[in-house]
Structure formats: structure tokens, C-alpha cells
C-alpha positions in Angstrom: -34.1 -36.1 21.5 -36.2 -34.1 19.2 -36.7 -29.9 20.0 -40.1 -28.4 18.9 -40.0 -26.3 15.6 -41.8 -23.8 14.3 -42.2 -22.8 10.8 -41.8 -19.1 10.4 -42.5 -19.0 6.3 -41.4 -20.7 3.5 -37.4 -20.5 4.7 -37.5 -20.1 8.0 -37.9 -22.0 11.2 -38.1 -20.8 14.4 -36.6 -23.0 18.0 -38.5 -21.2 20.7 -36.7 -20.3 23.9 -39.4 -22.0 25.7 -37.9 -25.4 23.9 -35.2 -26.4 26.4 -34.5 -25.1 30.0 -31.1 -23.0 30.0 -31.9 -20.9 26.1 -31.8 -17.6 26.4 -32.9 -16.3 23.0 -34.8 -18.6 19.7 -32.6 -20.1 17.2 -33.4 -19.5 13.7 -32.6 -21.7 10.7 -33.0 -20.7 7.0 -33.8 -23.7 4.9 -36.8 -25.1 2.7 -38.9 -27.9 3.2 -36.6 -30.1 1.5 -33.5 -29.2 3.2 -34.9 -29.8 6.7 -36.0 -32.7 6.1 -32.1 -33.6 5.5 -31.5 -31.3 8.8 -34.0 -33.5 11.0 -31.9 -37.0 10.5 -28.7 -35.3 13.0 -28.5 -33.3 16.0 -28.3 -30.3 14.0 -31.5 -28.8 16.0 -30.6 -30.0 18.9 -27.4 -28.5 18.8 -28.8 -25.3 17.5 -31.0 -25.2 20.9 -28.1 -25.8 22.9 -25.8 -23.1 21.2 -28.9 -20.9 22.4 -27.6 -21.0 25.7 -24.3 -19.4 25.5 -24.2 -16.1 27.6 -24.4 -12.9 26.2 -25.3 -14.5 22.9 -27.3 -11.8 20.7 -31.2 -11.8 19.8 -31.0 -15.3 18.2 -28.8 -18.7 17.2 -28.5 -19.1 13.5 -28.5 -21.7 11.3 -28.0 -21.0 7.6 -29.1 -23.9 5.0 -26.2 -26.2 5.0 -26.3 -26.9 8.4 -25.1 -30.1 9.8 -24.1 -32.2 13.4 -20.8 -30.1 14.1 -19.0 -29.8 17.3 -20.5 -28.2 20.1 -22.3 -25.8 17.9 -24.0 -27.2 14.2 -22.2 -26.8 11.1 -23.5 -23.6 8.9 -24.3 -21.9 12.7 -24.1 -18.4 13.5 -23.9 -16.5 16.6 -22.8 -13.6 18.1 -22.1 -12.3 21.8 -21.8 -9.6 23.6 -18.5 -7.8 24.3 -19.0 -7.1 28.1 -21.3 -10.5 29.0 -20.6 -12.6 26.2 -17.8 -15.7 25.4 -16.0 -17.3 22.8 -16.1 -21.2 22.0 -13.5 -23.0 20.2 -16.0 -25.2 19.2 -17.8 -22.8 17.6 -15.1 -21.6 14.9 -14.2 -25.3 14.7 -11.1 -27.4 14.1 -10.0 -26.5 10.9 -9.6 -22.7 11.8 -10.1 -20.9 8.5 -10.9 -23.6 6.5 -11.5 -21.8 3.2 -11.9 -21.2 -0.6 -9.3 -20.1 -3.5 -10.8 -19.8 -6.7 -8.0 -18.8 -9.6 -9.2 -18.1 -13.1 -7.2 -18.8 -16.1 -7.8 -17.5 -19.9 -7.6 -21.1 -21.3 -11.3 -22.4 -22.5 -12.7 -25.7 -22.1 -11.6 -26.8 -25.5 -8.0 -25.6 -25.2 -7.5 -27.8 -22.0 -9.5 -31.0 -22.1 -6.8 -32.2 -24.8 -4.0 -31.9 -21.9 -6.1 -32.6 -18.6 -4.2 -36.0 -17.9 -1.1 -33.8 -18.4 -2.7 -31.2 -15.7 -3.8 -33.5 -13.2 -0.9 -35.3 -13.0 1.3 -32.5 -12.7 -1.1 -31.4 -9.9 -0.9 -34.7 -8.3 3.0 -34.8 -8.0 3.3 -30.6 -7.1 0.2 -30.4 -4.2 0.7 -33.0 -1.4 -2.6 -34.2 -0.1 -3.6 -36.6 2.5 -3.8 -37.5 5.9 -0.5 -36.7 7.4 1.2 -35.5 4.2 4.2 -33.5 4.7 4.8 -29.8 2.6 7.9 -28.8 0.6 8.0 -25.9 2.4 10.0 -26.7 6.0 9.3 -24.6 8.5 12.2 -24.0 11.3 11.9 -23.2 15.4 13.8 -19.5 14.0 11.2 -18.7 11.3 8.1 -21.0 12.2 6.3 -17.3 13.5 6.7 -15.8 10.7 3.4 -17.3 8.8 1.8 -17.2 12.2 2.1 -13.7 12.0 1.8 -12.9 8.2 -0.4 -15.3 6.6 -0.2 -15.3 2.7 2.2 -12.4 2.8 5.0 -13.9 4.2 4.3 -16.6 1.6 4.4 -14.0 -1.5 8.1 -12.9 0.1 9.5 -16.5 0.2 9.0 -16.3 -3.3 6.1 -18.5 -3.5 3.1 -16.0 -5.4 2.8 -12.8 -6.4 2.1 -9.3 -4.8 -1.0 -9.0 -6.3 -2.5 -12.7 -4.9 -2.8 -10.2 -1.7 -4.7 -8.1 -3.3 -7.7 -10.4 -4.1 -7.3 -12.1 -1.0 -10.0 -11.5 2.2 -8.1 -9.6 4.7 -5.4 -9.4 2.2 -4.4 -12.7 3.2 -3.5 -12.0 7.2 -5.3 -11.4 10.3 -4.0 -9.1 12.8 -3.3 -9.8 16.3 -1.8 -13.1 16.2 0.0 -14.5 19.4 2.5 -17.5 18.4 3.2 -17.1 22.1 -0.7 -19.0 23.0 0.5 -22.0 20.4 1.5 -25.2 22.3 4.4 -26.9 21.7 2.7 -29.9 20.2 0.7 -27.6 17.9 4.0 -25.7 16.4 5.2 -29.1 15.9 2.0 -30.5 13.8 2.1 -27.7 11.5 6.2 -27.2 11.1 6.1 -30.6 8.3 2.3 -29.6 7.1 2.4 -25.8 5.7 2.0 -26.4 1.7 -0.1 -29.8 2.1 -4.0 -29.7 0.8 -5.2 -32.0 3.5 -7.7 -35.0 3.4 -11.1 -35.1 4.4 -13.5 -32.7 2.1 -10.7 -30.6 1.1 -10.0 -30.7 -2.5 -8.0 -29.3 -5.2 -10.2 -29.0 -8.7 -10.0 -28.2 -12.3 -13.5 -26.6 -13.1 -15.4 -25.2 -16.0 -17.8 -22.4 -15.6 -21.1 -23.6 -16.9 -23.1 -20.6 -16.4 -22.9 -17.0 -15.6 -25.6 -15.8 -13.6 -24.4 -12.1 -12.4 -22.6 -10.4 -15.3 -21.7 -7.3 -14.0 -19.9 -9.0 -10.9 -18.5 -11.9 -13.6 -16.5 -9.2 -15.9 -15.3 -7.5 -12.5 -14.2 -10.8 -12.0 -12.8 -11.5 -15.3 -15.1 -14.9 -15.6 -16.8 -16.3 -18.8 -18.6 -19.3 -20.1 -16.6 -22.2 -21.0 -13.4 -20.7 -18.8 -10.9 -23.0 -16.8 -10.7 -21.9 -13.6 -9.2 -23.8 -10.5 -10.5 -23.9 -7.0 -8.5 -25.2 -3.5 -10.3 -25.7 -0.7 -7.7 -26.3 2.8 -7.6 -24.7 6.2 -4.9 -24.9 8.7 -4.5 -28.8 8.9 -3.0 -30.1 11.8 -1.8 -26.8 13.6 -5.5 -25.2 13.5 -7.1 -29.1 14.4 -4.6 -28.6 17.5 -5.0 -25.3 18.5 -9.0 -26.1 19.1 -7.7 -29.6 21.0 -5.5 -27.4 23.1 -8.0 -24.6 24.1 -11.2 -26.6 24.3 -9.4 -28.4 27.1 -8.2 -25.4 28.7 -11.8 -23.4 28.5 -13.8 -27.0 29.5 -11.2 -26.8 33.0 -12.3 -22.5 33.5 -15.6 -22.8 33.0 -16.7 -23.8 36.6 -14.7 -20.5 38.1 -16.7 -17.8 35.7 -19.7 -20.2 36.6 -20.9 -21.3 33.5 -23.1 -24.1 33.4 -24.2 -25.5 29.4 -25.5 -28.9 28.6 -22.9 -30.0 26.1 -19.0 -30.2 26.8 -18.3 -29.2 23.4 -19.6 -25.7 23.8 -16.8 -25.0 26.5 -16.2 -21.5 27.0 -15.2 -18.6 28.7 -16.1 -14.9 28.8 -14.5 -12.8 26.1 -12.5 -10.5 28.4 -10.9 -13.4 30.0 -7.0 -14.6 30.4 -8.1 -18.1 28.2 -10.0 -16.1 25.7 -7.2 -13.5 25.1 -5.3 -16.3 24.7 -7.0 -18.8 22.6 -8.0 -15.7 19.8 -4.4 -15.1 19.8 -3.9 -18.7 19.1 -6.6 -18.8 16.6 -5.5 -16.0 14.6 -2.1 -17.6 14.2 -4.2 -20.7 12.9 -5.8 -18.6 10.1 -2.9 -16.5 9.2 -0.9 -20.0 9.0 -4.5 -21.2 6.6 -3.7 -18.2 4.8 0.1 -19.0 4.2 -1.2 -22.5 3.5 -3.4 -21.6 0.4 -1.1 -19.1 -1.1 1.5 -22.4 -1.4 -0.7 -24.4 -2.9 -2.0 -21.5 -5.4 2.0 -21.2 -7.0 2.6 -24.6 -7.0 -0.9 -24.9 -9.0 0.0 -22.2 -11.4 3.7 -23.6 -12.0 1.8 -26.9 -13.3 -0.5 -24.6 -15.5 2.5 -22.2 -16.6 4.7 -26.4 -17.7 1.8 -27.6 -19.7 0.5 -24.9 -21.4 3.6 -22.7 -21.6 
């Protein structure tokens, strides 16, 4: 089913609220004429329309220019909600809660490393477990399996694994506050005790890059970046614990929804008012997920820089 656009100007397009029964306010997406003609070949509009309708949600839906068919609510979407008459979605934040960027710079150039890059990757390879339903080094027990629930990187940094100063540079310093291991399921603790440390599968990845080009220098030597530099970027989230977290509390919020009387034409925008018992408990839940992406990240960044610290001493 296709929903009626509008173009706005050159990077916007405009979903009227008059384009589906049930939308309370338009949704917006930012792209060019290029980019949406990638964006028409999914349900990315449709779903866009549909996240339209979530109560309370604030003057508009929107959909920045990678968007793509997501769950419930498109890839690249953003919305917001009212405190008093608005809800939250699992589906909205996703499955991989906190899925998320690292970039580390080194002082090595282009020409110092590409002489010992086999050397590098391999060394990568055998430190940074990746794929589906690798297992970490890191072993997490039933006595301290909170701890990175509640702590994120910093708990990490303590165990030895990082430096003080990773915190520093990290968003939220590297934890979220008001966690609740207590709204974690069983089978969720259990999926992330063996998977803390791992990079994942999927689209995350763990690269060796150059920079090419510097296009803000003021914000580059802030940043300590150059042309020709090493640098090396992880992408990972909260693997299996965050993946189940969203299982456990899409079920749980799908169930509620008919006794707050919310009615919304897809399943996978199941929700419940913000100042709800199953929304208290699934942020709790979800904050856990991100501190434990958090913890994740800050593994993988040692065990990176150990393999940088063997090969080029």
C-alpha cells in the first residue's frame, strides 16, 4: 500500500495526517530526490504513517535520510511523546538496544601500517570474537552479572579491561542511569552471561580505517585526527541480552494494550503509556541493555588496542 507524499522542498517530504485514518500529526522525512527513490521500494512510508499514530506523539514523525523497513517504526525514525499522554515502544528503540559506534585514533600513518596489516587483522581476528552466537572471554556470573547492567563501560575500565580516560570520551560517560536488572528475564540474563566481549554478526563490524579527508579542522585537531591517520572503528550493541529484552517487553506491552485502550494498525508498534507499570519496567530493562552495550564496546576497544600495542610495540 502506497501513502500520498508531498514534497516540501528540495529535502523534505511531507505525509499528511489526512493520509491514513488513526494519524494524529504529519510525518516528515529528510532526504533528496535520489534517496527517496531508494525509500519508496519498502514500507518505510508506510511505516512512517503508522508511527504517526502513536498517542501523545509530538507535532510530527520523523524520518531522517537513511531510513529503512524497521520494526514497527522505520529505521532512521524519530519521535517523541508526551510525558502525561504519551507512550513508549520497544519497537521503536529496536532490538539491538544501543547499537553504536567506537571510533579510536592511533598516531601510526597509513604508510607505517600497511606493511603489517596481515599482522593486525589477524591479531584482531583471534582477540574479538564475532558471529552469530559467539561466546566472550569475559564470563559473567549469577553474583556479578548486575554489575555491567548497572555500570556500562565503567565497570569494564575496573575489571581491568581500559583505561579511566575511555570514560571520558565516551557519550554518557559510558553508563545510563536508572537501570533495573530486576525487569531483565531470566532468559535474557542468560543470553548475555556467554556474549559480553563478542562484536556480533549482522552489520556490525570491527575496521582498520584511513582518514582520507578532513573536512572540519577545528573539530579534527580537538579530536586529534589527520590525513593519512589509522584509526579503528567498532560498531556492536547489546547482542543477544538487548535482542531479548525487546522480545520480552514487546510481548508484554502487545498483551496491556487493550486495558489503556490503545488501538494502532501494526502489532509491532505495541505500547503502553509512559507512566505505566510495563513502561517503568521495560526502560529499566532497556537501560540495563545499553549500559551492558556500553560494557560491550569498552571490551572490545582493549582487546583492539592490545593487538595494536603486539604488533607495533
Amino acid at each position: 500500500m502506497s501513502v500520498p507524499i508531498e514534497r516540501v522542498d528540495e529535502y523534505r517530504w511531507r505525509i499528511p495526517p489526512t493520509a491514513k485514518p488513526g494519524m494524529r500529526v504529519p510525518a516528515i522525512i529528510f532526504a533528496d530526490e535520489k534517496l527517496m527513490e531508494q525509500i519508496r521500494n519498502d514500507l518505510s512510508l508506510e511505516q512512517a504513517a503508522n508511527s504517526a499514530m502513536l498517542p501523545g506523539i509530538v507535532k510530527a514523525a520523523y524520518a531522517m535520510p537513511d531510513i529503512h523497513q524497521g520494526y514497527g517504526l522505520p529505521i532512521g525514525a524519530v519521535v517523541a511523546t508526551e510525558p502525561e499522554t504519551g507512550v513508549v515502544t520497544p519497537g521503536g528503540v529496536g532490538y539491538d538496544i544501543n547499537c553504536g559506534v567506537r571510533l579510536l585514533r592511533t598516531e601510526l600513518t597509513k604508510t607505517e601500517a600497511l606493511p603489517r596489516l596481515k599482522e593486525v587483522v589477524n591479531g584482531l581476528f583471534a582477540a574479538v570474537p564475532s558471529g552469530v552466537g559467539s561466546q566472550g572471554k569475559v564470563r559473567l556470573t549469577r553474583e556479578n552479572a548486575r554489575e555491567p547492567l548497572e555500570r556500562g563501560a565503567a565497570w569494564a575500565v575496573e575489571e581491568g579491561l581500559g583505561e579511566p580516560e575511555d570514560l571520558v570520551t565516551a557519550e554518557a560517560s559510558g553508563c545510563i542511569q536508572g537501570a533495573d536488572p530486576d525487569a531483565v528475564s531470566p532468559k535474557a540474563n542468560e543470553r548475555g552471561r556467554s556474549q559480553l566481549g563478542t562484536l556480533g554478526s549482522g552489520n556490525h563490524f570491527l575496521e582498520v580505517q584511513i582518514v582520507e579527508k578532513i573536512y572540519d579542522e577545528p573539530a579534527a585537531n580537538v579530536l586529534g585526527l589527520f590525513p593519512g591517520q589509522v584509526t579503528v572503528m567498532i560498531h556492536s550493541g547489546s547482542r543477544g541480552f538487548g535482542h531479548q529484552v525487546c522480545t520480552d517487553y514487546l510481548a508484554t506491552m502487545e498483551r496491556a494494550m487493550r486495558k489503556y485502550g490503545i488501538e494502532l494498525p501494526d502489532r509491532q508498534l505495541a505500547c503502553t503509556p509512559l507512566r505505566s507499570e510495563e513502561a517503568r519496567a521495560y526502560l529499566g530493562a532497556m537501560r540495563a541493555a545499553a549500559n551492558y552495550a556500553w560494557a560491550n564496546r569498552q571490551c572490545l576497544t582493549h582487546w583492539a588496542r592490545e593487538v595494536f600495542h603486539k604488533v607495533f610495540r
